[in-house]
Kinemage of the C-alpha trace (Angstrom):
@kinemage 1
@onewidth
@group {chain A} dominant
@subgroup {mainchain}
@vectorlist {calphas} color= white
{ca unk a 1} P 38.267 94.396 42.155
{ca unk a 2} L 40.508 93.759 39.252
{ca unk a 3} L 43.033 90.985 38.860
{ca unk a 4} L 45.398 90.337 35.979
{ca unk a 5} L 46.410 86.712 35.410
{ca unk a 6} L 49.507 85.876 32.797
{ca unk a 7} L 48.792 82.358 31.808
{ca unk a 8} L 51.570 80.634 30.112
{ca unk a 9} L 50.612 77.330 28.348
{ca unk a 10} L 53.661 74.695 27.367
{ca unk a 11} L 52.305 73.159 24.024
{ca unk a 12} L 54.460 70.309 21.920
{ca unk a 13} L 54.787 72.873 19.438
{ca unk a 14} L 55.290 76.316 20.952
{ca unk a 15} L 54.852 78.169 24.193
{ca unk a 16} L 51.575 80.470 23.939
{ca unk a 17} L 50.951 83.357 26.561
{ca unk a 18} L 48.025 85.724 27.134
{ca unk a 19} L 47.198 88.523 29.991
{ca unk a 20} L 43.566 87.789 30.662
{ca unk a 21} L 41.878 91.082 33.118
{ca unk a 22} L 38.480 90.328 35.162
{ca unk a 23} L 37.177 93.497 36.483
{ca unk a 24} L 33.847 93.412 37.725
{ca unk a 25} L 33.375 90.427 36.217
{ca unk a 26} L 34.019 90.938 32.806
{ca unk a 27} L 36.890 89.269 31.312
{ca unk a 28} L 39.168 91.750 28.789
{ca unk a 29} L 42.040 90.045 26.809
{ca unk a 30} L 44.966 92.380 27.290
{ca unk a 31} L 47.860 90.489 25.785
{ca unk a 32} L 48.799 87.564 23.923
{ca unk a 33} L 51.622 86.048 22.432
{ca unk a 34} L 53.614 82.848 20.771
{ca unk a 35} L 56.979 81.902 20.904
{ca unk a 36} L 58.505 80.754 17.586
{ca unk a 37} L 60.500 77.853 19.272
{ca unk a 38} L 59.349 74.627 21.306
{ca unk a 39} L 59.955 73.885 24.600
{ca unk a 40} L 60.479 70.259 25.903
{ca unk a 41} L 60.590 70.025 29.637
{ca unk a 42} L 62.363 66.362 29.092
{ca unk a 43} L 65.097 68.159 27.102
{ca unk a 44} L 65.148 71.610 28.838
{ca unk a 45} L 68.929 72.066 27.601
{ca unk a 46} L 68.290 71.950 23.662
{ca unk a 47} L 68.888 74.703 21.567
{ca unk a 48} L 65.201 74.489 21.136
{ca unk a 49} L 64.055 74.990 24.149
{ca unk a 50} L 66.513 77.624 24.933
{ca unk a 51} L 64.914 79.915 22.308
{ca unk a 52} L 62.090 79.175 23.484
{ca unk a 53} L 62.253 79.878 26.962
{ca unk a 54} L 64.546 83.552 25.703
{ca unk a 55} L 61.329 84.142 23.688
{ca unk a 56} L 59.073 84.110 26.242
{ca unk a 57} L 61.565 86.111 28.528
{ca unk a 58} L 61.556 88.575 26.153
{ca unk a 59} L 57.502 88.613 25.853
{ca unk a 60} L 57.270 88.725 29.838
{ca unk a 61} L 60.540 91.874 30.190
{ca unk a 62} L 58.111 94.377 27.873
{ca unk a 63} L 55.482 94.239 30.138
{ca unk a 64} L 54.248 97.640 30.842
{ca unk a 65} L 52.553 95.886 34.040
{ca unk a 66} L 52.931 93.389 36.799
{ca unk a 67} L 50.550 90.448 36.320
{ca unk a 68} L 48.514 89.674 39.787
{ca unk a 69} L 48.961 85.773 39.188
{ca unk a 70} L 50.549 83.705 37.482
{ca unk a 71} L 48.760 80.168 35.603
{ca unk a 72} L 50.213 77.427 33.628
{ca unk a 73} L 48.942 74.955 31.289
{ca unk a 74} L 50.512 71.829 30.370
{ca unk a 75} L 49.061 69.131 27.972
{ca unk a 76} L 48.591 65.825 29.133
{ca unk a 77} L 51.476 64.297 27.346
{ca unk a 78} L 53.843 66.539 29.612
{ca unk a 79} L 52.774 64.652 32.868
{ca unk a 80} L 50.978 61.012 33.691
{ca unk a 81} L 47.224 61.366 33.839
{ca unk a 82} L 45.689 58.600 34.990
{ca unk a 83} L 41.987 57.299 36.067
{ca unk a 84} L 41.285 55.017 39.152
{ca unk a 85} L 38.323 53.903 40.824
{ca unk a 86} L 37.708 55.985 43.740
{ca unk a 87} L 34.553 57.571 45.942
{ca unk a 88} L 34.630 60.729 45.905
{ca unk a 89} L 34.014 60.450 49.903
{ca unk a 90} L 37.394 58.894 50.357
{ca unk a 91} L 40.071 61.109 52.528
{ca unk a 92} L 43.104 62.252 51.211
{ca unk a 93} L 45.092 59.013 52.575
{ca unk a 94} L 43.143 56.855 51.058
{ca unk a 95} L 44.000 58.841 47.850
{ca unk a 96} L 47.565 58.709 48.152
{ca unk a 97} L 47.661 54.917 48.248
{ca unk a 98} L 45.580 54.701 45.343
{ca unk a 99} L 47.532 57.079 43.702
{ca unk a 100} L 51.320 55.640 44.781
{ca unk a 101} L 50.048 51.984 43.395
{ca unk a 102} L 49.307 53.626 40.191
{ca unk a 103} L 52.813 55.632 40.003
{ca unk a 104} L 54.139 52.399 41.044
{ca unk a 105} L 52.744 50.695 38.254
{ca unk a 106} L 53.622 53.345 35.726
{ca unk a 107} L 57.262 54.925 37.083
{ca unk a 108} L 58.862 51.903 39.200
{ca unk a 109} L 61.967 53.734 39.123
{ca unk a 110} L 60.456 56.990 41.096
{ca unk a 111} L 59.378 57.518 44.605
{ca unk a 112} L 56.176 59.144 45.413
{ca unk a 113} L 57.655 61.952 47.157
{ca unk a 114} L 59.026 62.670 43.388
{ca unk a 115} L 55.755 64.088 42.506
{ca unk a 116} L 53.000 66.349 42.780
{ca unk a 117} L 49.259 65.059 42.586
{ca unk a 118} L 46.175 66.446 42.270
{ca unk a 119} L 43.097 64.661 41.594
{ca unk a 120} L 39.086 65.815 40.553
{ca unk a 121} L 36.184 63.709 40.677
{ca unk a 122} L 34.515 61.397 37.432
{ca unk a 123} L 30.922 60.822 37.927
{ca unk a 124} L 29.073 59.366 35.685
{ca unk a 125} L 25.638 60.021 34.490
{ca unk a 126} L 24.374 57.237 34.141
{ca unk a 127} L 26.208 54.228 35.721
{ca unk a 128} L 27.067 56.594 38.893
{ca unk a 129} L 29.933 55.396 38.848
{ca unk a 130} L 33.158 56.961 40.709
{ca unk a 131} L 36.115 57.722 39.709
{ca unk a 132} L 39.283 60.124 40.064
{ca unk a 133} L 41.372 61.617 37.260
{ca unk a 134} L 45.015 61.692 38.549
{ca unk a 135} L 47.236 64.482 37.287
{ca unk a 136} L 50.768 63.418 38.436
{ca unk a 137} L 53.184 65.840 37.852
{ca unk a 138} L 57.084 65.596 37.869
{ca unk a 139} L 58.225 68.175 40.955
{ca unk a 140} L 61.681 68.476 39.402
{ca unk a 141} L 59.649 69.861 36.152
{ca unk a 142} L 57.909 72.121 38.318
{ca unk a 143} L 60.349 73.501 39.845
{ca unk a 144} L 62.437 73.882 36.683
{ca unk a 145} L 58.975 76.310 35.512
{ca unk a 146} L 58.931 78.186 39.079
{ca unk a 147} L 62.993 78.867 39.195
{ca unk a 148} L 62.337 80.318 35.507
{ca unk a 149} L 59.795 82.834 36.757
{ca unk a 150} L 61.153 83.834 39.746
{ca unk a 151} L 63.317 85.883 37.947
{ca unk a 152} L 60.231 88.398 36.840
{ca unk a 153} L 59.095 88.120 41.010
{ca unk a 154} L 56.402 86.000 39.789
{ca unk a 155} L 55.091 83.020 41.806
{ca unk a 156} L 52.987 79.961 40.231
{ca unk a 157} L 49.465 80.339 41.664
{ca unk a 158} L 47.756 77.562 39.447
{ca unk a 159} L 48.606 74.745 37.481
{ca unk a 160} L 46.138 72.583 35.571
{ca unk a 161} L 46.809 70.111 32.333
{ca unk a 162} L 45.653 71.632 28.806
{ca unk a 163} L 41.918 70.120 28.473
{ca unk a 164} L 40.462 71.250 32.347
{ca unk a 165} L 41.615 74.858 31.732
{ca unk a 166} L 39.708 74.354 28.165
{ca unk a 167} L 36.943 73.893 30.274
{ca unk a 168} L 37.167 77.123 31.962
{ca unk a 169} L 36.746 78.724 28.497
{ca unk a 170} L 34.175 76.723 27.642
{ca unk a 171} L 32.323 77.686 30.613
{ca unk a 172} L 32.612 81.200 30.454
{ca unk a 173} L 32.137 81.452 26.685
{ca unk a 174} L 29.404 79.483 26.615
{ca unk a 175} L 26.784 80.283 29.020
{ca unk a 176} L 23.492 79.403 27.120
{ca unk a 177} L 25.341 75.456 26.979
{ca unk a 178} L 25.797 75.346 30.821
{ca unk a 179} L 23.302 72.568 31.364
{ca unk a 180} L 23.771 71.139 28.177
{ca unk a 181} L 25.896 67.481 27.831
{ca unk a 182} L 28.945 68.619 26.330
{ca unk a 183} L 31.727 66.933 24.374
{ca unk a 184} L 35.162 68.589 24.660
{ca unk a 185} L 37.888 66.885 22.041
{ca unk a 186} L 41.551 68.521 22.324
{ca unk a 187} L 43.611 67.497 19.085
{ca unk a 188} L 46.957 67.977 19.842
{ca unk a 189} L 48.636 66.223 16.377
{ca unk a 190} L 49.122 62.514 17.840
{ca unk a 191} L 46.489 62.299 20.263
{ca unk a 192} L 43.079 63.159 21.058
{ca unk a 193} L 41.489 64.179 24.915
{ca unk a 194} L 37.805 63.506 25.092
{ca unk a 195} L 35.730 64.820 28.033
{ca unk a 196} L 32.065 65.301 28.488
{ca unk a 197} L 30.925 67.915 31.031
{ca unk a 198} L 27.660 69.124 32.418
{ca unk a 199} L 27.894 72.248 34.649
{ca unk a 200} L 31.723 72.313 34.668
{ca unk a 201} L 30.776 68.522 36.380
{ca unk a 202} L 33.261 66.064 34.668
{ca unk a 203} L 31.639 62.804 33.365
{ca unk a 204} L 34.154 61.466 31.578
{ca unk a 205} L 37.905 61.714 30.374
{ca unk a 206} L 39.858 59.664 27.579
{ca unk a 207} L 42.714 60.189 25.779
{ca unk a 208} L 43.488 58.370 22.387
{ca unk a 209} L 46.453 58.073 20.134
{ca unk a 210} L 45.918 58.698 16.800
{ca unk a 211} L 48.337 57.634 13.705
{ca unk a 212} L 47.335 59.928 11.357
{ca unk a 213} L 44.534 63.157 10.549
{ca unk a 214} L 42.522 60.831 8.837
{ca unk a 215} L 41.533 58.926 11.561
{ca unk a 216} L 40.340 61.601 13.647
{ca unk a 217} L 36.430 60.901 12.621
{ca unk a 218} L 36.784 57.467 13.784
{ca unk a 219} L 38.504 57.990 16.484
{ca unk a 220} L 35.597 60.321 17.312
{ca unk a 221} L 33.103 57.909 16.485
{ca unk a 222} L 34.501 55.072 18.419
{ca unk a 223} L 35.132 56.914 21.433
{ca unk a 224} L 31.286 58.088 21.220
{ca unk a 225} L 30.108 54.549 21.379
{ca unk a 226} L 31.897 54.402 24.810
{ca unk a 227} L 30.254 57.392 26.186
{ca unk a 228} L 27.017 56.524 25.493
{ca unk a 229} L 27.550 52.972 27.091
{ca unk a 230} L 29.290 54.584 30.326
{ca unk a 231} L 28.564 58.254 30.617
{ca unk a 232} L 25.594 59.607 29.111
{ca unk a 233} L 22.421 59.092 27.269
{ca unk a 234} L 22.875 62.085 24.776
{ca unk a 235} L 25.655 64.836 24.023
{ca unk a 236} L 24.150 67.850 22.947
{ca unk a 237} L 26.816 69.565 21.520
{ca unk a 238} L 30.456 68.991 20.471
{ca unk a 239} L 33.553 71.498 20.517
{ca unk a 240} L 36.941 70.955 19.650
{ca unk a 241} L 40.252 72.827 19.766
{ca unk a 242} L 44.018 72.080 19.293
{ca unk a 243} L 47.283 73.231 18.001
{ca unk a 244} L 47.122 70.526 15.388
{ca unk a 245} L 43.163 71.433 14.424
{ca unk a 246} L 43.310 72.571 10.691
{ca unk a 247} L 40.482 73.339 8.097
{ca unk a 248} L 40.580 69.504 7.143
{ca unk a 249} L 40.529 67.695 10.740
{ca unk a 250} L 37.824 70.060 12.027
{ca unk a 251} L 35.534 69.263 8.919
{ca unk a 252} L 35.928 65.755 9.548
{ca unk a 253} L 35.011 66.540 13.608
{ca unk a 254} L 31.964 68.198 12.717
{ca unk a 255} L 31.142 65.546 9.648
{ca unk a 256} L 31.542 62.942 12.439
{ca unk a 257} L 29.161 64.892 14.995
{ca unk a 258} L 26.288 65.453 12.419
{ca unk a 259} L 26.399 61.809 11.856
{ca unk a 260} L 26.149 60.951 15.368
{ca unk a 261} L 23.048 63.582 15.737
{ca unk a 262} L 24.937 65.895 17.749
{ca unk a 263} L 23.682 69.081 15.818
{ca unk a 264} L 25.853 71.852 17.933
{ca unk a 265} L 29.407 70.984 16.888
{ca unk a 266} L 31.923 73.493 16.192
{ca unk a 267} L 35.145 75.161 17.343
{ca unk a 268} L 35.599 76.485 20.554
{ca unk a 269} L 36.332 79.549 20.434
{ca unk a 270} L 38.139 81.171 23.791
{ca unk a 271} L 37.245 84.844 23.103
{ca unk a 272} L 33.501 84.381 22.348
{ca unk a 273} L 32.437 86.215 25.665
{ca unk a 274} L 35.767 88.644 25.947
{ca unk a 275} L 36.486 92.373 25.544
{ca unk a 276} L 39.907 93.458 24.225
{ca unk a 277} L 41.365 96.687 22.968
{ca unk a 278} L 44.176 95.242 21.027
{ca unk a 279} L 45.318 96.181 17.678
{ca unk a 280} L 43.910 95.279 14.461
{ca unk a 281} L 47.114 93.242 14.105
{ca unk a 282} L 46.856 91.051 17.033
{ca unk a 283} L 42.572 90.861 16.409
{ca unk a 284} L 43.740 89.325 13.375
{ca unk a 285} L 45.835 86.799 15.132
{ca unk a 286} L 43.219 85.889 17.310
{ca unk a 287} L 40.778 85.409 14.662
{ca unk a 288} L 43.538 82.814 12.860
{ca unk a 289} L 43.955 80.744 16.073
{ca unk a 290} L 41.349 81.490 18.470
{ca unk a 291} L 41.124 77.295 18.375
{ca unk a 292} L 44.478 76.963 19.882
{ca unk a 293} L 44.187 79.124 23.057
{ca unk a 294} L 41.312 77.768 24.995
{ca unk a 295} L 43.947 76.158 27.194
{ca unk a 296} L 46.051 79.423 27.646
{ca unk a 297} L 43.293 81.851 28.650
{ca unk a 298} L 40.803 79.004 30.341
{ca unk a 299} L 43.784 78.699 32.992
{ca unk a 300} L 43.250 82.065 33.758
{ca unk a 301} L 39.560 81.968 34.722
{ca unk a 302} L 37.488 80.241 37.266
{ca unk a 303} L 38.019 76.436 38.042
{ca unk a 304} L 34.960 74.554 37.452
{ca unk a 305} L 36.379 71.817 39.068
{ca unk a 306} L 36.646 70.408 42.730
{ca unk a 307} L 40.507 70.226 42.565
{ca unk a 308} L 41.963 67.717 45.232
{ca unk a 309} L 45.951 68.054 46.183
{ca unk a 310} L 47.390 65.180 47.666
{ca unk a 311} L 50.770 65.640 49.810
């Protein structure tokens, strides 16, 4: 059976877009696209995000096709991600009043009924420790994205932040590092998201703010040390991505990893394991930015994750 998911990722710095096909389980790239413009769901009336959002309309009305689904990415700095001690046992109640003390804590000025949580499991290695990522999402944002594309009959059928859909690519792109302790670092221009998976498992998640490019190494480096103390014995391998991840800042990622004796360091690269029939043009594109779309086309595949909603 084949199914064609649009996946529309809302970056800081422009909205990306790509038609990803799985038929018989192959995955084919069939589109992709950038706007020009930004779009800022805390400002959805600038001029900015106007363009934007006539950009992508554009994109979406020349479809020669109707997608099957519908995914979006958001990065983590468009919604309140948050971790909490939890068992991974515990019922959806008790989930929700871990999760209201934190929005509590963080939004005084909301109600809970204001938002829309979902939640996957932290486990790791070698404390056992348990944990739960919260991804608390503002409903008036979402339904700002859904009343958008319900003018193309299209209806949101997943929504996941920026560095778990890089995980999806990561998975499928990656096969022979399935078992492997992996580092995932998403460098988005003033902050960096570090996770560490094992079979799509999640071990650990971190984000960091950064001041400047230079710092990126040892931010890198510092947030290693942790890992090792909490996480894991060993990471095998190291991939980043990111909007903001130039010649310079990925030099000093994989400078950072050979020092730390992670050998396998690199960027990840979304279209490793996909087949497309696009133009020499848009293979050219891909080949420029292949670093920034992990995001956009991992929201299209397979979850790895156990992905818990809580009302």
């Amino acid at each position: 059976m084949q199914t064609r998911t649009l996946s529309v990722f809302f970056n800081a710095d422009r909205i990306y877009l790509s038609v990803v096909r799985i038929d018989n389980n192959r995955a084919y790239l069939d589109y992709i696209e950038s706007t020009n413009h930004r779009f800022d769901l805390e400002n959805t009336d600038s001029p900015e995000s106007v363009n934007a959002l006539n950009e992508l309309e554009v994109f979406i009305s020349d479809f020669d096709f109707k997608p099957d689904r519908l995914s979006i990415a958001l990065p983590s700095e468009s919604i309140f991600v948050t971790k909490f001690p939890a068992r991974i046992n515990f019922t959806k109640e008790q989930l929700r009043q871990l999760v209201n003390l934190e929005i509590r804590q963080a939004y005084p000025e909301f109600n809970y009924e204001d938002f829309m949580i979902k939640a996957t499991p932290i486990l790791s290695e070698k404390t056992k420790k348990e944990q739960m990522l919260g991804m608390i999402y503002m409903k008036s944002d979402l339904k700002f994205i859904e009343n958008f594309f319900n003018k193309f009959d299209l209806k949101i059928d997943n929504i996941e932040i920026s560095q778990l859909a890089a995980h999806n690519a990561f998975m499928l792109n990656y096969p022979e590092m399935k078992g492997k302790c992996v580092m995932i670092i998403g460098y988005h221009g003033q902050f960096l998201d570090f996770t560490v998976i094992r079979d799509g498992e999640l071990l650990y998640y971190n984000i960091a703010s950064v001041s400047s490019p230079d710092k990126v190494g040892e931010a890198a480096e510092n947030e290693h040390i942790k890992i090792i103390e909490t996480a894991t014995d060993e990471i095998d391998a190291c991939y980043f991505y990111g909007s903001a991840l130039n010649k310079n800042v990925s030099l000093a990622l994989w400078e950072t990893s050979m020092m730390l004796g992670i050998m396998e360091a690199k960027r990840l690269n979304p279209f490793r394991m996909m087949t497309t029939e696009l133009d020499k043009r848009h293979l050219e594109y891909c080949s420029r930015t292949f670093q920034i779309y992990p995001p956009c086309t991992g929201s299209s595949l397979k979850s790895w994750h156990k992905i818990i909603t809580i009302e």
